[in-house]
C-alpha positions as CSV (number, residue, x, y, z in Angstrom):
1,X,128.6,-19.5,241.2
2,X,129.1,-17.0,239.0
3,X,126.2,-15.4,236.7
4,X,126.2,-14.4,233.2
5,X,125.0,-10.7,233.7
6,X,123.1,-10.9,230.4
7,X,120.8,-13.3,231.9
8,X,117.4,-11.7,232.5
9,X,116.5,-10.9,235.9
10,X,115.2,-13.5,238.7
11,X,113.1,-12.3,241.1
12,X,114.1,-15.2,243.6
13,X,117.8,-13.5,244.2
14,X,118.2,-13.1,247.6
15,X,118.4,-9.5,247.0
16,X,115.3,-9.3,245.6
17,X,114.3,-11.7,248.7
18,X,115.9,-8.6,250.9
19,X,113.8,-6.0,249.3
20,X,110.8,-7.6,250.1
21,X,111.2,-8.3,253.7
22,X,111.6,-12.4,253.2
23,X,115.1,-12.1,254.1
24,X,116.4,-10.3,257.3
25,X,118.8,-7.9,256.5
26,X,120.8,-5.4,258.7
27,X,119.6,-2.3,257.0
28,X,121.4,0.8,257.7
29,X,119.8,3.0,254.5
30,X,116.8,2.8,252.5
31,X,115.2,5.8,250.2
32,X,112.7,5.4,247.2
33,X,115.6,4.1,244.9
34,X,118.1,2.2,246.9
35,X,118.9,-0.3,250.1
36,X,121.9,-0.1,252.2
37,X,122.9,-3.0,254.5
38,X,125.7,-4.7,256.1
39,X,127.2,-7.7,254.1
40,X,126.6,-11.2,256.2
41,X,130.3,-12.3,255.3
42,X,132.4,-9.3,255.7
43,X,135.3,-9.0,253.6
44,X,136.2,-5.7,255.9
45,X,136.0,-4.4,259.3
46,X,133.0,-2.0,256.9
47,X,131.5,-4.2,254.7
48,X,128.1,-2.7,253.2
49,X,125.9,-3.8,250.0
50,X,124.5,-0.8,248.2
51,X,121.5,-1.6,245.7
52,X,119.0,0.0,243.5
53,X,115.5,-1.2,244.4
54,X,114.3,-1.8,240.9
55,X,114.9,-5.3,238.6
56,X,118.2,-4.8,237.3
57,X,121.0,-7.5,237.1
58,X,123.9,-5.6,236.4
59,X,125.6,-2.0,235.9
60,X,125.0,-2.3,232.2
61,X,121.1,-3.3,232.2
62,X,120.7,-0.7,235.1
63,X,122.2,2.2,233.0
64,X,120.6,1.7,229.8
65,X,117.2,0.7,231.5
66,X,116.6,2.8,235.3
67,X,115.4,6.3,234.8
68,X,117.8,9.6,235.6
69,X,116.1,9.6,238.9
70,X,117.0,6.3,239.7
71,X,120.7,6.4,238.7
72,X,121.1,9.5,240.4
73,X,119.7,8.4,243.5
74,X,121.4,5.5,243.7
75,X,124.9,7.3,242.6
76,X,123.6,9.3,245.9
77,X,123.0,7.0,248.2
78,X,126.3,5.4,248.1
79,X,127.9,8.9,248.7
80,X,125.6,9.2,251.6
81,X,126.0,5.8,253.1
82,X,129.8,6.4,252.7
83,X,129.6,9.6,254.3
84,X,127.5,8.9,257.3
85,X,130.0,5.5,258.0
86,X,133.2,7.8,258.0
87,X,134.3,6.7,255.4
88,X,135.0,9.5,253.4
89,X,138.8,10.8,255.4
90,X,140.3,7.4,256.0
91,X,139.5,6.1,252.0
92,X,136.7,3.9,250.8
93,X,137.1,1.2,247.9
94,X,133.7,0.4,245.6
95,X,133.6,-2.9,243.5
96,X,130.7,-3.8,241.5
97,X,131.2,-7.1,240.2
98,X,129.4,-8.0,236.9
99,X,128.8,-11.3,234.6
100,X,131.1,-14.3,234.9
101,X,134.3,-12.7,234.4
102,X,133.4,-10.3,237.2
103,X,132.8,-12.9,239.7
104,X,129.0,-12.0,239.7
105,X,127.4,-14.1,242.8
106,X,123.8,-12.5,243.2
107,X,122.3,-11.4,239.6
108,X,120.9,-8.1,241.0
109,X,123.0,-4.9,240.9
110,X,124.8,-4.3,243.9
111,X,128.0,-1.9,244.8
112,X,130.2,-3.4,247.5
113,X,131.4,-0.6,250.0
114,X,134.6,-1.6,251.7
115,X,136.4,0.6,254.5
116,X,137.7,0.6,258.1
117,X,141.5,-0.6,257.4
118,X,144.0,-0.2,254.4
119,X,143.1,-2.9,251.8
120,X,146.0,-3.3,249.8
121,X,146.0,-3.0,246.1
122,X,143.2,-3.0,243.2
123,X,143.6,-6.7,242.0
124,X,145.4,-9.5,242.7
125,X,148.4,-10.4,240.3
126,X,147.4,-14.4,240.8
């Protein structure tokens, strides 16, 4: 299911879900601004989900809405979570997906963190 990113936000996503403890969630970083936790359906040997904590659906609404703080400490915390996986030497890839087009599953900003193996090229030709 893919969501239209201009939707406003729903505070049922499981994200949202996450952030509130209803959900159990593998977290392996947390700050004031943002939540880092292993993806249940890895897509790489490291698969982590990096989100701000605040109600915003996509990179769009998060940039023209979140405050400095909360853009650069999210900008931060995926640097930090990428840094203290090892990701850093060996390459890391980010993907944020966004609306429909983007393949949008969850309708709350997240930044997927992919690492551990070479993963081929930027998009499929198909």
């Amino acid at each position: 299911m893919a969501i239209d990113a201009t939707l406003p936000y729903d505070d049922s996503n499981v994200f949202a879900r996450i952030l509130r403890g209803e959900i159990p969630a593998q977290r392996i970083y947390e700050d004031d601004v943002a939540l880092a936790f292993l993806d249940i359906n890895p897509q790489a040997p490291t698969h982590i989900l990096v989100i701000p904590k605040g109600r915003y659906v996509s990179w769009d609404d998060f940039s023209a809405r979140a405050s400095d703080a909360e853009i650069a400490g999210f900008v931060r915390a995926v640097g930090i979570v990428a840094r203290d996986r090892g990701l850093v030497a060996p390459g890391y890839r980010l993907l944020a997906n966004i609306g429909g087009d983007g393949h949008q599953e969850v309708p709350h900003l997240h930044v997927h963190l992919f690492g551990g193996r070479p993963l081929g090229p930027m998009l499929s030709r198909g």
